[in-house]
TORSESE-95200 format. One record per residue (C-alpha): residue number from 1; residue in one letter; x, y, z. Coordinates in steps of 0.1 Angstrom, whole numbers, plus 5000, padded with zeros to 4 digits. Example, Ala and Ser with C-alpha at 12.3 -4.5 7.8 and 13.67 -1.06 7.14 Angstrom:
BEGIN
<pt 1,A,<5123,4955,5078>>
<pt 2,S,<5137,4989,5071>>
END
This chain:
BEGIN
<pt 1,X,<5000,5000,5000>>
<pt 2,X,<5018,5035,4991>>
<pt 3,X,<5021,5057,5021>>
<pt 4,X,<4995,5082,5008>>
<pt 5,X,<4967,5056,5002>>
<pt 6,X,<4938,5059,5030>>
<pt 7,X,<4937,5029,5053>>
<pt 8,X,<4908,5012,5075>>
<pt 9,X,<4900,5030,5104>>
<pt 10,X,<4916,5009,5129>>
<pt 11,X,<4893,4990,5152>>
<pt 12,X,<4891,5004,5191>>
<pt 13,X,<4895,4966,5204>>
<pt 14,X,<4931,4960,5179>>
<pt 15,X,<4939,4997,5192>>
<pt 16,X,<4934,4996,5227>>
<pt 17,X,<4949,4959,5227>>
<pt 18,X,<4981,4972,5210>>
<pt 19,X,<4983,5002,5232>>
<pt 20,X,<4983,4985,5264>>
<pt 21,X,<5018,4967,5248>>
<pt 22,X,<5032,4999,5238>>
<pt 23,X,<5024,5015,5271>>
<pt 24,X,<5039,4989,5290>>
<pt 25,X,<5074,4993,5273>>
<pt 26,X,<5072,5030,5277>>
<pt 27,X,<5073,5022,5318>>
<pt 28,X,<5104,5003,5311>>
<pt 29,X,<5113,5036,5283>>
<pt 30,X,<5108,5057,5321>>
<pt 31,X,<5128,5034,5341>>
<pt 32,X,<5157,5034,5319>>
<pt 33,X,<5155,5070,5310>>
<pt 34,X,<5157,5078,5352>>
<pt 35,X,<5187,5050,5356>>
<pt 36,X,<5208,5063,5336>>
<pt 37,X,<5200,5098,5338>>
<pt 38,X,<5189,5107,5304>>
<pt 39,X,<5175,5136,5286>>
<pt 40,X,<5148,5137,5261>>
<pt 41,X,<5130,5161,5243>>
<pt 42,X,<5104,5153,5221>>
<pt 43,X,<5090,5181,5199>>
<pt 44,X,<5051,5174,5186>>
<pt 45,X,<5042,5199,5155>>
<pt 46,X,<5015,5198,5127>>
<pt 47,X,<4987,5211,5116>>
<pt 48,X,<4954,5225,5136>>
<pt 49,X,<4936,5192,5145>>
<pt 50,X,<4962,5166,5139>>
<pt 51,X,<4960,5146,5169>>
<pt 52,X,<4987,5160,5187>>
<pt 53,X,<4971,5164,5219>>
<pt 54,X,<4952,5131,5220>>
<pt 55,X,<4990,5118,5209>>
<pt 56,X,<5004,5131,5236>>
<pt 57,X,<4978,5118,5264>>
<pt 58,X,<4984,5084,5250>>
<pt 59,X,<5022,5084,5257>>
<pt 60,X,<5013,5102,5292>>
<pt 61,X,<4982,5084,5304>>
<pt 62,X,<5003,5060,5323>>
<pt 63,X,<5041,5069,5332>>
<pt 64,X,<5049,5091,5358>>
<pt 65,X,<5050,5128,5356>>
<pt 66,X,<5075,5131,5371>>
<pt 67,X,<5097,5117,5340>>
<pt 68,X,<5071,5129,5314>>
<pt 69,X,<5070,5165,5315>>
<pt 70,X,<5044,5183,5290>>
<pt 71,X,<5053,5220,5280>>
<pt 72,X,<5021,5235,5265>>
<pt 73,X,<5034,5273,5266>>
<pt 74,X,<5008,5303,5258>>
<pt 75,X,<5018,5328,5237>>
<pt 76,X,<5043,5350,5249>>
<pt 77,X,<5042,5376,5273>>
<pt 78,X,<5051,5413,5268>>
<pt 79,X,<5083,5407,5286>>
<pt 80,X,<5093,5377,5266>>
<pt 81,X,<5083,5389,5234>>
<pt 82,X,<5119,5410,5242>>
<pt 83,X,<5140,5377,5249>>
<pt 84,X,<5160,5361,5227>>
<pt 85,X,<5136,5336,5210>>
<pt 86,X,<5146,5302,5220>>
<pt 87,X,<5148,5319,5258>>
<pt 88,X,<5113,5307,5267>>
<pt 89,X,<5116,5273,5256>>
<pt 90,X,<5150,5265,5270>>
<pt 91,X,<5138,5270,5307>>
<pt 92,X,<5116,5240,5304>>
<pt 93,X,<5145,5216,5288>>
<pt 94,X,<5149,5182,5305>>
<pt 95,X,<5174,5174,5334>>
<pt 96,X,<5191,5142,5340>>
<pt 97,X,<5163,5112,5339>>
<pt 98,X,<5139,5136,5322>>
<pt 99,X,<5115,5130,5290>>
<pt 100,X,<5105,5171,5280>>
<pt 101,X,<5075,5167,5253>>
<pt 102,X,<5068,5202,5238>>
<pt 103,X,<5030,5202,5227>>
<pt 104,X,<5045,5228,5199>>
<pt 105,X,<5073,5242,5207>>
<pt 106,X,<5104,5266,5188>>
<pt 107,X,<5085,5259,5155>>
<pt 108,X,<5059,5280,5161>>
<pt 109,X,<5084,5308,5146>>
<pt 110,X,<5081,5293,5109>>
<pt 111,X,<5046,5283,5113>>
<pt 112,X,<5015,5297,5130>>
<pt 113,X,<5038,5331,5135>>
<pt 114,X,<5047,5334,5101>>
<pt 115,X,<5015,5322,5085>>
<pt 116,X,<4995,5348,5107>>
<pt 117,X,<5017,5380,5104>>
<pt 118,X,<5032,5378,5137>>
<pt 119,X,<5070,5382,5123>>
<pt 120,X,<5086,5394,5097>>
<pt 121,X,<5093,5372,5070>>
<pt 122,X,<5131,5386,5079>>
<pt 123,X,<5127,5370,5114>>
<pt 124,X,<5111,5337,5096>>
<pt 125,X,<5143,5332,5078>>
<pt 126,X,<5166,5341,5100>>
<pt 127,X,<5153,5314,5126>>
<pt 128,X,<5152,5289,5096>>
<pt 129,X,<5190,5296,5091>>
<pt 130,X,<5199,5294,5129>>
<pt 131,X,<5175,5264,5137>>
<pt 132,X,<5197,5238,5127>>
<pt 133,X,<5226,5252,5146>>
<pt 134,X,<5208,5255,5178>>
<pt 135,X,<5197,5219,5175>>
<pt 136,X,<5234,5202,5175>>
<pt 137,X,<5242,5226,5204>>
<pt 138,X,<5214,5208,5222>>
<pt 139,X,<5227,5172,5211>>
<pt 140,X,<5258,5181,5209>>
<pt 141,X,<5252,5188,5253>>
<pt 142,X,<5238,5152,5252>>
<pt 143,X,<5204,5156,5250>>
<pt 144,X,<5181,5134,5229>>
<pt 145,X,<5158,5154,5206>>
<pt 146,X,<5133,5138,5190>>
<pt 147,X,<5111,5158,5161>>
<pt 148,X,<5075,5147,5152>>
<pt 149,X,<5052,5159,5127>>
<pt 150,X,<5017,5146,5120>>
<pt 151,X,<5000,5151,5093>>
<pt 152,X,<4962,5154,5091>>
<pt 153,X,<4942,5156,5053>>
<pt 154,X,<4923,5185,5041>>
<pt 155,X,<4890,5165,5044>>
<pt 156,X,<4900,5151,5077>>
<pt 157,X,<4906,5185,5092>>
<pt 158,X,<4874,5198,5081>>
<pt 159,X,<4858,5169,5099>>
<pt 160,X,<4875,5174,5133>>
<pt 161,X,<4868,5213,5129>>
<pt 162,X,<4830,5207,5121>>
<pt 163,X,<4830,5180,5156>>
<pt 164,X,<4847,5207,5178>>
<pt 165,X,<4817,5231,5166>>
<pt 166,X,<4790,5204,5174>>
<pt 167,X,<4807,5189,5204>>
<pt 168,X,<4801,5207,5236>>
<pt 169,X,<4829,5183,5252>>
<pt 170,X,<4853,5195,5222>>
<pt 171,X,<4842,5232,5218>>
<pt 172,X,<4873,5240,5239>>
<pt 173,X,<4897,5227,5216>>
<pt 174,X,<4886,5253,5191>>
<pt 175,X,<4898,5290,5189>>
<pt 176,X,<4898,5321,5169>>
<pt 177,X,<4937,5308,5155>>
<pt 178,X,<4926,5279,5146>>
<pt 179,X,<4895,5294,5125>>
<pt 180,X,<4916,5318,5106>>
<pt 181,X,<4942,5286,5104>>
<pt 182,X,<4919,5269,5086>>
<pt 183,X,<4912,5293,5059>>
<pt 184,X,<4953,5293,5048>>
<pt 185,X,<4956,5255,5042>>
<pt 186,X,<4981,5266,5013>>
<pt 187,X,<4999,5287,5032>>
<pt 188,X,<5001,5265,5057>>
<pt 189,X,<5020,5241,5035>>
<pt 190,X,<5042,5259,5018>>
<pt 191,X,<5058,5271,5049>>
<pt 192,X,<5056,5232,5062>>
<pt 193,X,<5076,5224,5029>>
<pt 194,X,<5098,5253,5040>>
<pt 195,X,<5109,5242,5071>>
<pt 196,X,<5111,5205,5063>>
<pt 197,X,<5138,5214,5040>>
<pt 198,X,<5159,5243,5063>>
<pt 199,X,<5155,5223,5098>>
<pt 200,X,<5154,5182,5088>>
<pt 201,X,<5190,5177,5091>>
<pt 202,X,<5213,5146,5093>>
<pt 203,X,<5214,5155,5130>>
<pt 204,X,<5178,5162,5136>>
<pt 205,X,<5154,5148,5112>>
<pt 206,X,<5118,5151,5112>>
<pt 207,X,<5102,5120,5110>>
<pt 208,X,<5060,5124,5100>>
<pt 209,X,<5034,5106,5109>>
<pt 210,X,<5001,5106,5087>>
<pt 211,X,<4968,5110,5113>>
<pt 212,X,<4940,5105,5094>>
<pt 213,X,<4933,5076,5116>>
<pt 214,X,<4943,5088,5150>>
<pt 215,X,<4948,5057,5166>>
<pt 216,X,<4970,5042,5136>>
<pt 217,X,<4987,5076,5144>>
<pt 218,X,<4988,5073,5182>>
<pt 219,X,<5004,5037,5179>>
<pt 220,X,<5030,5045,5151>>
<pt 221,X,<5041,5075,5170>>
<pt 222,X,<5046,5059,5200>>
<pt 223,X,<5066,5025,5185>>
<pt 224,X,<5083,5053,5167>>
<pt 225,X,<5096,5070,5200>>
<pt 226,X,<5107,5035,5214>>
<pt 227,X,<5131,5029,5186>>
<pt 228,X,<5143,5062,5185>>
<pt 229,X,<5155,5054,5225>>
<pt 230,X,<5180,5029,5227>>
<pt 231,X,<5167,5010,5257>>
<pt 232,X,<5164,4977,5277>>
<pt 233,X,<5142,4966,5304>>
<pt 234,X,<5157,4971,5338>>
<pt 235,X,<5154,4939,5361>>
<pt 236,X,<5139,4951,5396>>
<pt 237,X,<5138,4939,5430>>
<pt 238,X,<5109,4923,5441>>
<pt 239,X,<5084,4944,5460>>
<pt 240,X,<5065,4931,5494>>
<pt 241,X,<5043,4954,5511>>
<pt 242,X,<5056,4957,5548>>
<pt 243,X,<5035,4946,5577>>
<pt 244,X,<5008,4971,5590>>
<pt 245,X,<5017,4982,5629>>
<pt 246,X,<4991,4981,5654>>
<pt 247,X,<5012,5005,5672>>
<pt 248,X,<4989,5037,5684>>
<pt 249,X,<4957,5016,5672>>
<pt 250,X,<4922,5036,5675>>
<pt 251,X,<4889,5039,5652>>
<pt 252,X,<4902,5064,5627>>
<pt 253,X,<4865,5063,5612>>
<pt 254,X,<4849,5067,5640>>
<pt 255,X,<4866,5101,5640>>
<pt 256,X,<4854,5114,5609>>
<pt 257,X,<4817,5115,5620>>
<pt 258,X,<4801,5153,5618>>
<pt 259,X,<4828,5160,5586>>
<pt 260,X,<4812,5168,5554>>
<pt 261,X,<4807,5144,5527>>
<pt 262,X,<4804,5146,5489>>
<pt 263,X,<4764,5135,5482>>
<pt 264,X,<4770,5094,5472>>
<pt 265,X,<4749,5103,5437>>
<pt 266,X,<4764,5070,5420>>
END
């Protein structure tokens, strides 16, 4: 099958019994990643409505925070709209034993900000030209930097956009941005195919994922992030819960009488 050509929908009890694999060996990912101190960053870009959100909940939903760290940043304040541009995003880089995933992250500067007017085309190209530098100086410090971009159709977008509107549960997830995002689809792309070819690099790649089908997406993405760590499953000591004491015994429930209670509605 080329890589273009649509596929089945993947069904929810092959997903959810393949993601329950691939969530496993992301606990072993964690405890590898925490022994031997690593550092990860993992960079999520793509269009309005590509799954990267849901993506990233999949990889989270059951490791520890702890290790997983999500940066989501706003847009930027007044005071760092004066810092150097990578300044905001390099105070939430990983420390030793650390996974950073940035739901968008540096990017933004040849995409949404370029697309919508908010710099210069000047400022576009001069982050394009310094991108690539600024990525071996974080490798090159020993981090592990990991670029993702999923890729959503024009039809499928205009699905997801038309559920948000619908969806009282999913009205959240659409904004003003990503209205007027919506309306540049072309635009959009051309300054995708820009950046592919400035910022994919021998060093640091991008590697896409088509998300037509988000949990084909989901799955790929994450078995993509397990081969991209070098890892092995770390043999642990076996765990026995200690022995209660009976030391300073007393009706601890008995105590809680006259405290307020949440209504038992279910």
């Amino acid at each position: 099958m080329a890589a273009h050509a649509p596929a089945e929908r993947m069904k929810r009890r092959v997903y959810e019994k393949e993601m329950v694999k691939l969530q496993v060996e992301l606990c072993h990912l964690q405890e590898w990643v925490r022994a031997n101190k690593l550092r990860v960053i993992i960079l999520f870009e793509g269009r309005d409505a590509a799954g990267k959100g849901g993506t990233i909940k999949a990889i989270t939903e059951k490791v520890s925070p702890r290790v997983f760290r999500v940066a989501a940043l706003p847009a930027p304040s007044d005071r760092e709209k004066t810092q150097l541009f990578f300044q905001r995003y390099m105070q939430h880089f990983p420390a030793a034993g650390e996974i950073v995933i940035f739901d968008r992250s540096w990017y933004n500067r040849s995409g949404v900000e370029y697309v919508m007017g908010y710099c210069a085309p000047a400022e576009r190209d001069r982050f394009l030209l310094l991108c690539p530098q600024m990525e071996r100086y974080i490798i090159e410090g020993g981090i592990i930097l990991i670029k993702l971009w999923l890729e959503v159709g024009m039809d499928e977008q205009e699905r997801r956009f038309k559920a948000r509107i619908e969806d009282p549960l999913r009205q959240w997830k659409l904004s003003p941005m990503d209205l007027e995002s919506y309306g540049r689809w072309y635009a959009y792309s051309r300054a995708r195919d820009q950046m592919f070819k400035a910022t994919s690099t021998k060093h640091a790649p991008w590697c896409i994922i088509r998300s037509d089908d988000k949990r084909r997406a989901r799955l790929n993405c994450i078995a993509h992030l397990l081969k991209s760590i070098p890892h092995k499953r770390m043999r642990k000591a076996k765990i026995k819960l200690p022995r209660r004491s009976n030391k300073g015994r007393y009706n601890d429930q008995a105590t809680l009488r006259g405290m307020m209670f949440a209504t038992e509605r279910y």
